[in-house]
BAFI-3210 file (N, C-alpha, C; in Angstrom, 3 decimals, decimal comma, padded with zeros to 6 digits):
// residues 169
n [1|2|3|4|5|6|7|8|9|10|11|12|13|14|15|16|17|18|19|20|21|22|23|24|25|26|27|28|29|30|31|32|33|34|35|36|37|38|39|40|41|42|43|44|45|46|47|48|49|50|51|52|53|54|55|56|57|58|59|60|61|62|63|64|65|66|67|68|69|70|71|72|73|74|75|76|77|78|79|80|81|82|83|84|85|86|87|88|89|90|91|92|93|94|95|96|97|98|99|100|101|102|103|104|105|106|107|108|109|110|111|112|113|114|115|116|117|118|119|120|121|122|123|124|125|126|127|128|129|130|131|132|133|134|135|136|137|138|139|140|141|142|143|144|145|146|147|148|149|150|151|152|153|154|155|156|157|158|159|160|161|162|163|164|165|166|167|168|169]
n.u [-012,810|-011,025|-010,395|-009,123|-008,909|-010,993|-012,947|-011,107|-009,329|-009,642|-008,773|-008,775|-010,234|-011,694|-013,500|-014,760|-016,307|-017,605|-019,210|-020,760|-022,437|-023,352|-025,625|-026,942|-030,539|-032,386|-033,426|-031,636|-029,863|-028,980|-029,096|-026,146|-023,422|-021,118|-022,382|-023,007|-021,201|-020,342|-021,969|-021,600|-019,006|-019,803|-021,442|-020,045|-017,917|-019,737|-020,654|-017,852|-016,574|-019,342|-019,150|-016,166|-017,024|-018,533|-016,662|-015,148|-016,447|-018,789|-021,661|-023,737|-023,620|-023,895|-025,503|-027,376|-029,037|-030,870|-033,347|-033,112|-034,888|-037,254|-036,642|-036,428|-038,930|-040,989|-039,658|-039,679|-042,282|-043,654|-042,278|-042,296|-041,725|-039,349|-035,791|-033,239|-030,377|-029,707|-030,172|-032,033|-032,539|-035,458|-036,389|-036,363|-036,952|-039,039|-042,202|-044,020|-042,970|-041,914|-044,399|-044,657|-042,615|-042,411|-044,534|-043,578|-040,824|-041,380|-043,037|-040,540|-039,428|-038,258|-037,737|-035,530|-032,515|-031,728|-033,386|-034,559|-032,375|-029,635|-028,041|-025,355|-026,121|-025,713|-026,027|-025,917|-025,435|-023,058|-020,883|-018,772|-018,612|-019,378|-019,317|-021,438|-022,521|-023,818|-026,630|-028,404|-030,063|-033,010|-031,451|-033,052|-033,794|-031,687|-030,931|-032,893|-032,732|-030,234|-030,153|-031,364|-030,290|-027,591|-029,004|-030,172|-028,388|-027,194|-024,983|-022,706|-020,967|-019,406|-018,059|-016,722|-014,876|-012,992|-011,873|-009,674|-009,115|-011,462|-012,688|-011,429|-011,657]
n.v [-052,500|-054,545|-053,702|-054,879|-056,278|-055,185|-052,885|-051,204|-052,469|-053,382|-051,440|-048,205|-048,258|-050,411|-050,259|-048,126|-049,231|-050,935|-049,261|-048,523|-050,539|-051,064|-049,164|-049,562|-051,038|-053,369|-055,725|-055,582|-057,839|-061,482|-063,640|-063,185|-063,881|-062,467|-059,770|-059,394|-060,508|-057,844|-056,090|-057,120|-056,134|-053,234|-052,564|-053,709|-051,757|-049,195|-049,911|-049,762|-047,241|-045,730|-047,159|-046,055|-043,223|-043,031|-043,889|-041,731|-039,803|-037,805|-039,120|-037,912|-035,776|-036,342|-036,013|-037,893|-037,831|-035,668|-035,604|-036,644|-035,921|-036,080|-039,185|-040,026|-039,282|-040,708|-043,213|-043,097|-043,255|-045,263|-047,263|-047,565|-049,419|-051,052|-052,666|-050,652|-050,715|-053,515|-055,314|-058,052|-060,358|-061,001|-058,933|-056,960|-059,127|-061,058|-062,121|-060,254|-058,049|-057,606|-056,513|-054,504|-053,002|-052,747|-050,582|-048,681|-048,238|-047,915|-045,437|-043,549|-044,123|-042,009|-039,968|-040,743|-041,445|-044,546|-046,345|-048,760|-050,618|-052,988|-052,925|-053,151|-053,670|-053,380|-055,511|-055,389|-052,632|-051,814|-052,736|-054,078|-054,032|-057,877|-060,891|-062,760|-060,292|-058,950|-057,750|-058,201|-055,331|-052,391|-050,084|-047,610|-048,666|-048,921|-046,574|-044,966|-046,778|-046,213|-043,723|-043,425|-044,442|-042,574|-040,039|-041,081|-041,781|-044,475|-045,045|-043,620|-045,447|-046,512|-044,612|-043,088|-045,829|-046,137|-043,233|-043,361|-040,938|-039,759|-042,011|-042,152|-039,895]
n.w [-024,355|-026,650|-030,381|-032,026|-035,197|-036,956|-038,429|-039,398|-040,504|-043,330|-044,645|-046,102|-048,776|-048,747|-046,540|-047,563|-049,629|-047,826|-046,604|-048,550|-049,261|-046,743|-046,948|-049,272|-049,687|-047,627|-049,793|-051,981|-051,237|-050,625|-048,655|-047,771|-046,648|-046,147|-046,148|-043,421|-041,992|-042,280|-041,099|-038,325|-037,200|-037,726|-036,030|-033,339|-033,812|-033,033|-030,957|-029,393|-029,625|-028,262|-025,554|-025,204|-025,065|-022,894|-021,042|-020,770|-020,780|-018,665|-018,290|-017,674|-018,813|-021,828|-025,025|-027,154|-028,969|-031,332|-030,402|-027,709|-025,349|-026,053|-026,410|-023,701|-022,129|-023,827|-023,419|-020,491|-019,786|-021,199|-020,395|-017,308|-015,345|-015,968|-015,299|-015,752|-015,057|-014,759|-017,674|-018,321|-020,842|-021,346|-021,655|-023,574|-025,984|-025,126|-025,656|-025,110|-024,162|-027,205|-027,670|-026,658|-027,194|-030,079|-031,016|-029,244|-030,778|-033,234|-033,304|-034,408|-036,442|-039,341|-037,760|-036,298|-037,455|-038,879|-037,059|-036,262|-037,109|-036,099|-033,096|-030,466|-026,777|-023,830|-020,793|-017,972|-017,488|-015,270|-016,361|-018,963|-022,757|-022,854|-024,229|-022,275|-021,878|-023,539|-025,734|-028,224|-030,385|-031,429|-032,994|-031,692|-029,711|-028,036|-027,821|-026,452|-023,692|-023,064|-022,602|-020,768|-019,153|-018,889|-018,225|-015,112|-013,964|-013,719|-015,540|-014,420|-013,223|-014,922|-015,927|-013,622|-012,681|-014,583|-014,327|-011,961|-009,630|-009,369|-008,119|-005,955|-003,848]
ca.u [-013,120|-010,457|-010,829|-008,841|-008,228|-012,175|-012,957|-009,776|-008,518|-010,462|-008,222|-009,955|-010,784|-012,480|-014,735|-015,773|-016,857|-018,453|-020,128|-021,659|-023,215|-024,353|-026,579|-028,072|-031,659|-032,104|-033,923|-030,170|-029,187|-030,023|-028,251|-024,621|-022,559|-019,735|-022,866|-023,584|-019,630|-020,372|-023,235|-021,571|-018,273|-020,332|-022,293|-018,839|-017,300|-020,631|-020,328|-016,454|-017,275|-020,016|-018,282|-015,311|-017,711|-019,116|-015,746|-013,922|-016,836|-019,454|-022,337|-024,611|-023,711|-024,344|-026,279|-027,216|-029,786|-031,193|-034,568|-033,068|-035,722|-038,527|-036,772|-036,394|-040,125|-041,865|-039,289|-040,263|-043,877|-043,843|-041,760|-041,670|-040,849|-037,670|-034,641|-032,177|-029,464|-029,857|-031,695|-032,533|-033,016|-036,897|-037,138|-036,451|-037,205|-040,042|-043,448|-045,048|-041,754|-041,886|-045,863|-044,531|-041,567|-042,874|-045,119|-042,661|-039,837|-042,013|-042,859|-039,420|-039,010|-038,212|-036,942|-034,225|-031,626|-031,227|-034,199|-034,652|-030,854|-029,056|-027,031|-025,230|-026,479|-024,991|-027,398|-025,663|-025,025|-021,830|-019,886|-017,999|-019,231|-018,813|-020,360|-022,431|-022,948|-023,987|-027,758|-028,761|-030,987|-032,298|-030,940|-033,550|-034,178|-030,052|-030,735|-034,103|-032,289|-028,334|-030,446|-032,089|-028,897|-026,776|-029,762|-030,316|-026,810|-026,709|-023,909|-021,700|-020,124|-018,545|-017,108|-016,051|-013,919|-011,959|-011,113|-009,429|-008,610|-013,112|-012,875|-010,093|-012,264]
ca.v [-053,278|-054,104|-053,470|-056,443|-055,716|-054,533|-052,147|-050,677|-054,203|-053,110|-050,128|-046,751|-048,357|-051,186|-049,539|-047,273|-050,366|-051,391|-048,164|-048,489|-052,162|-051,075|-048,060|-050,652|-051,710|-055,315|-056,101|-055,907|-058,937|-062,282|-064,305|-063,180|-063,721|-060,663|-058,804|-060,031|-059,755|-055,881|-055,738|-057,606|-054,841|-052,012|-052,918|-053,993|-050,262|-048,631|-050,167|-049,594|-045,709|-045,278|-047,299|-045,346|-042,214|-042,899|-043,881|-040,352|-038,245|-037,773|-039,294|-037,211|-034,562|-036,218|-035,624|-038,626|-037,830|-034,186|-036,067|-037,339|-035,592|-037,040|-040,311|-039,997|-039,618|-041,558|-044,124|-043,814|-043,316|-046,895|-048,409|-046,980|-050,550|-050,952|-051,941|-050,603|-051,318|-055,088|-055,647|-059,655|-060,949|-060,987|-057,560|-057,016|-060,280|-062,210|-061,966|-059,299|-057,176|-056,883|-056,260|-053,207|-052,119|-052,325|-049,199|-047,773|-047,781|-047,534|-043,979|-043,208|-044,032|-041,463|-038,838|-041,080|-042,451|-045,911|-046,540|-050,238|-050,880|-053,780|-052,749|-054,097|-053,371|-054,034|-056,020|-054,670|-051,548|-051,153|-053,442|-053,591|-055,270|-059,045|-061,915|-062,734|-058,633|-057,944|-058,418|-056,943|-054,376|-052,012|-048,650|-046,450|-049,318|-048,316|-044,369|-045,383|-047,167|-045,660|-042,133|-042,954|-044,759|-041,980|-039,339|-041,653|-042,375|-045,809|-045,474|-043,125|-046,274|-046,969|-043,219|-043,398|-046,732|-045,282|-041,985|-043,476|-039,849|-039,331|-042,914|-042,015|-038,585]
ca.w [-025,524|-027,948|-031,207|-032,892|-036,841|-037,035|-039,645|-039,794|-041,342|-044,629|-045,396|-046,518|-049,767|-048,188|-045,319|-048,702|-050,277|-047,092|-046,238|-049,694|-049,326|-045,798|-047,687|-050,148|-049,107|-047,572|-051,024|-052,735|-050,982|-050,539|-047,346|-047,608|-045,198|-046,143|-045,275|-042,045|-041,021|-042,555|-039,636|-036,881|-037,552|-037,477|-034,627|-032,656|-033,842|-032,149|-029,479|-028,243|-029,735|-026,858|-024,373|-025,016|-024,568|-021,243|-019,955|-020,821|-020,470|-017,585|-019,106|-017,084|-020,215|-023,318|-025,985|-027,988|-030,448|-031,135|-029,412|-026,490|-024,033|-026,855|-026,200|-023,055|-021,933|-024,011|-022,565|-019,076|-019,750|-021,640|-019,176|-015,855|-013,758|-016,811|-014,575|-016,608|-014,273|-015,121|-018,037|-019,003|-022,086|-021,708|-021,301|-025,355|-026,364|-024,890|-026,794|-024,263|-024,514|-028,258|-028,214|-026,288|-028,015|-031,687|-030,959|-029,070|-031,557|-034,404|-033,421|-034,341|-037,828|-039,659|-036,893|-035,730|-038,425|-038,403|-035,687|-036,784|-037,468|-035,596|-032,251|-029,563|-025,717|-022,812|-019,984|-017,136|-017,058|-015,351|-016,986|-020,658|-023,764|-023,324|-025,069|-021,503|-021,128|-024,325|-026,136|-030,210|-029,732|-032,591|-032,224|-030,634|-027,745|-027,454|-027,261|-024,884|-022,304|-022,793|-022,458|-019,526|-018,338|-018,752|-016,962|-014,160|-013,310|-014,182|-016,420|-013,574|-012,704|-015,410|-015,650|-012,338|-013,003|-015,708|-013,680|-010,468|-009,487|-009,234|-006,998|-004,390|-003,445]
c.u [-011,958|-011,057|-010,159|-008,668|-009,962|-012,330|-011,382|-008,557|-009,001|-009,440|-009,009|-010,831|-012,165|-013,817|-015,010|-015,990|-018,193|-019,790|-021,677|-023,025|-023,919|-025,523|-027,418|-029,211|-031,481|-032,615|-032,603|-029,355|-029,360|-029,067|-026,870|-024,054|-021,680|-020,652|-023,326|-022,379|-019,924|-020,825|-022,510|-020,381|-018,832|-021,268|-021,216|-018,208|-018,655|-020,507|-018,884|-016,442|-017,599|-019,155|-016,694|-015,684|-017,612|-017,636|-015,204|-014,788|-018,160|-021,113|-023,729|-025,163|-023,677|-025,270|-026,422|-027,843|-030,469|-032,766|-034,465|-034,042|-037,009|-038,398|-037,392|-038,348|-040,838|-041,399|-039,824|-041,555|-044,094|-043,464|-041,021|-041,555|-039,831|-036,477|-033,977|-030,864|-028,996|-031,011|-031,242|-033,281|-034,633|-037,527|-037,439|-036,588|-038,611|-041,713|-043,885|-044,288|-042,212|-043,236|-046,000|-043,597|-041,810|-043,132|-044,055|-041,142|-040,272|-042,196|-042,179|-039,166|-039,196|-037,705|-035,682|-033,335|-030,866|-031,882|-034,304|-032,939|-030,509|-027,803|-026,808|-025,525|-026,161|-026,670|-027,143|-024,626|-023,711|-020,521|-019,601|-018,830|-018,629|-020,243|-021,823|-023,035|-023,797|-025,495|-028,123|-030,023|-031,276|-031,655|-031,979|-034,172|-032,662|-030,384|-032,254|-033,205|-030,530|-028,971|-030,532|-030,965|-028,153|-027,310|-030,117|-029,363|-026,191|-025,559|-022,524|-020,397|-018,780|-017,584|-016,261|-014,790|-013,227|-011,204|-010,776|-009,276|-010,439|-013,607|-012,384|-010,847|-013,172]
c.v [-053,225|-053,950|-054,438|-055,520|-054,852|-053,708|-051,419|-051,884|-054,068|-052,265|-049,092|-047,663|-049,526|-050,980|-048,491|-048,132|-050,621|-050,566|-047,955|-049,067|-052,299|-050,068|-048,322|-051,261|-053,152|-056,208|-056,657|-057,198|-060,150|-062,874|-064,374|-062,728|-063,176|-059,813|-059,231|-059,614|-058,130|-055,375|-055,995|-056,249|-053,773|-051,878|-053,059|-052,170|-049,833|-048,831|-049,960|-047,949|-045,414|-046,154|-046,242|-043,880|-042,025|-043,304|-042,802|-039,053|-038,492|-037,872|-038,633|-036,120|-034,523|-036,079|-036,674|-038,982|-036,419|-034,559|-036,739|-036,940|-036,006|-038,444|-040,832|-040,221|-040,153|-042,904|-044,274|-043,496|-044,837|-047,829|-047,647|-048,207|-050,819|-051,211|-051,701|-051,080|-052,301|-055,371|-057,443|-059,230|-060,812|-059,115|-056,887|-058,002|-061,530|-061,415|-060,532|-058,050|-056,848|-056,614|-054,227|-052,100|-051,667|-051,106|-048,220|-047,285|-047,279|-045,512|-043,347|-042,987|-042,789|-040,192|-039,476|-042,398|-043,405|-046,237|-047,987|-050,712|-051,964|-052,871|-053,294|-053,512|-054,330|-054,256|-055,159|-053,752|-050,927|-052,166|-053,334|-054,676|-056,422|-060,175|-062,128|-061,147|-058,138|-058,583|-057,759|-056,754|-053,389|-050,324|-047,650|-047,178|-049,102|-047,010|-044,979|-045,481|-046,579|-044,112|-042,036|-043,085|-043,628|-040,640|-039,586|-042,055|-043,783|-046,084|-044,643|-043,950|-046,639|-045,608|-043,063|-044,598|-046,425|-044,317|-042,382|-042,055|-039,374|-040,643|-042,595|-040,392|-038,662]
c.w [-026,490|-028,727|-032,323|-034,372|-036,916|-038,538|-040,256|-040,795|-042,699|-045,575|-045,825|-047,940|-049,693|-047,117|-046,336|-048,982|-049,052|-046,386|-047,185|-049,484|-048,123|-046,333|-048,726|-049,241|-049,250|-048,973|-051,900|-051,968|-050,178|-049,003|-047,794|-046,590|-045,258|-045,124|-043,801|-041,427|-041,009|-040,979|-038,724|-036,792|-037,326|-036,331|-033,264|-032,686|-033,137|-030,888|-028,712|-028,620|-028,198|-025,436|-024,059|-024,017|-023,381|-020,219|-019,630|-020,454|-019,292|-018,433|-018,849|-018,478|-021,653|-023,643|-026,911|-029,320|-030,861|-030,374|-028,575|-025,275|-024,891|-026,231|-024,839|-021,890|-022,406|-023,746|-021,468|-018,573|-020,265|-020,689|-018,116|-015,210|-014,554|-015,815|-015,316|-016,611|-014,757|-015,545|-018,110|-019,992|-022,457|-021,813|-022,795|-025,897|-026,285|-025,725|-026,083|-024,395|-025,906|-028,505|-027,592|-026,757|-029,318|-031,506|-030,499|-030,239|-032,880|-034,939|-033,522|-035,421|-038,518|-039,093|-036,490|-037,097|-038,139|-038,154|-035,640|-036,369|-036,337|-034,558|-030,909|-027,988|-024,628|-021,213|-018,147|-017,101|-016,554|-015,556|-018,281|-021,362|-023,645|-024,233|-024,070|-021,236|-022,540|-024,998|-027,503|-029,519|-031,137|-031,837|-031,477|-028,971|-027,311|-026,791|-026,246|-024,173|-021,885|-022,090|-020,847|-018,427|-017,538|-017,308|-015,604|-013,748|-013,412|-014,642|-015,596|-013,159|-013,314|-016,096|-014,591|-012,300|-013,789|-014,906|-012,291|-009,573|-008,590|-007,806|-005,703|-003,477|-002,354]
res [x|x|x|x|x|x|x|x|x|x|x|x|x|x|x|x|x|x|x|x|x|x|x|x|x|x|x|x|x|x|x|x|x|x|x|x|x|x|x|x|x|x|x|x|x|x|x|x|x|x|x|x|x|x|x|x|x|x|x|x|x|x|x|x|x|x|x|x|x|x|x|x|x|x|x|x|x|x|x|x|x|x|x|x|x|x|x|x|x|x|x|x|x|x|x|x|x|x|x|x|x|x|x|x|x|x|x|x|x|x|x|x|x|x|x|x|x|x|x|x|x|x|x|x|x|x|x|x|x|x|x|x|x|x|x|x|x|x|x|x|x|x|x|x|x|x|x|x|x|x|x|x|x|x|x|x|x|x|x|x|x|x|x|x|x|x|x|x|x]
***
C-alpha cells in the first residue's frame, strides 16, 4: 500500500489539529467535507499499519485487542458458516447481515475503543488493500474477522508473500 502524501502531508501541527476534530462528537459537525477527508486518511493510515503488520510479522502471534479471545468466540459462535477467506459485500451489508451484526458489535461498546468507528477491510483475504479488495467496516467487525483471520491462517498468505525466504522452503 502506498502511502501517497496521507497524513504526513498535514505536518505535526496539522495531524494535531486533525486528531482534535476527530475527538469532537458527530454532534460538532454538520456535513463537512475536511471531515470526511479526516476519516477517509485515518481509515487509509489503519489500514497500510495492519497490512504492514501481517506482512512483517507472523500473524498467527498477534495480539489485537486485550479481548481478542472475547472477540474471537463470540465471533465464531455468531457466525460459524463466515467465509472469511472471501468475504462479499452481503456478508456486512445486506439487511439479514446487519440484523446480525448490530447485536454482535453492539456488545462491544464500551470495552473496545472506537467499536462503531469507520474502517477499511479487505474482502479477500490474501490480497492488499485495493479499491475492488477493500469494503468500510466498523472496527470491531475488523478485529472479528482480522482475529479470526490471523488464528485460522487466513492471513499466512500474505506473510508468506512478503518473506520469499518462508516460500522457497
Amino acid at each position: 500500500m502506498a502511502s501517497g502524501n496521507g497524513l504526513a502531508s498535514l505536518g505535526p501541527e496539522g495531524m494535531s489539529a486533525a486528531a482534535h476534530a476527530l475527538s469532537l462528537p458527530a454532534e460538532a459537525y454538520g456535513n463537512d467535507p475536511r471531515l470526511e477527508v479526516m476519516w477517509a486518511m485515518k481509515a487509509h493510515n489503519h489500514a497500510e499499519v495492519y497490512f504492514n503488520l501481517i506482512s512483517s510479522v507472523d500473524p498467527k502471534f498477534l495480539k489485537l485487542t486485550k479481548l481478542d479471545d472475547r472477540i474471537y468466540s463470540s465471533f465464531r459462535e455468531t457466525f460459524k458458516e463466515l467465509d472469511i477467506k472471501l468475504l462479499k459485500e452481503d456478508d456486512l451489508k445486506s439487511d439479514e447481515a446487519k440484523e446480525t451484526w448490530r447485536p454482535f458489535c453492539n456488545q462491544f461498546e464500551g470495552l473496545v475503543e472506537d467499536f462503531n468507528y469507520g474502517t477499511l477491510l479487505r474482502l479477500d483475504c490474501e490480497k492488499d488493500y485495493t479499491e475492488d479488495n477493500t469494503i468500510f467496516a466498523t472496527r470491531v467487525q475488523f478485529f472479528a474477522i482480522e482475529i479470526a483471520r490471523n488464528r485460522e491462517g487466513f492471513n499466512d498468505a500474505v506473510f508468506t508473500s512478503k518473506r520469499p525466504e518462508l516460500t522457497s522452503a
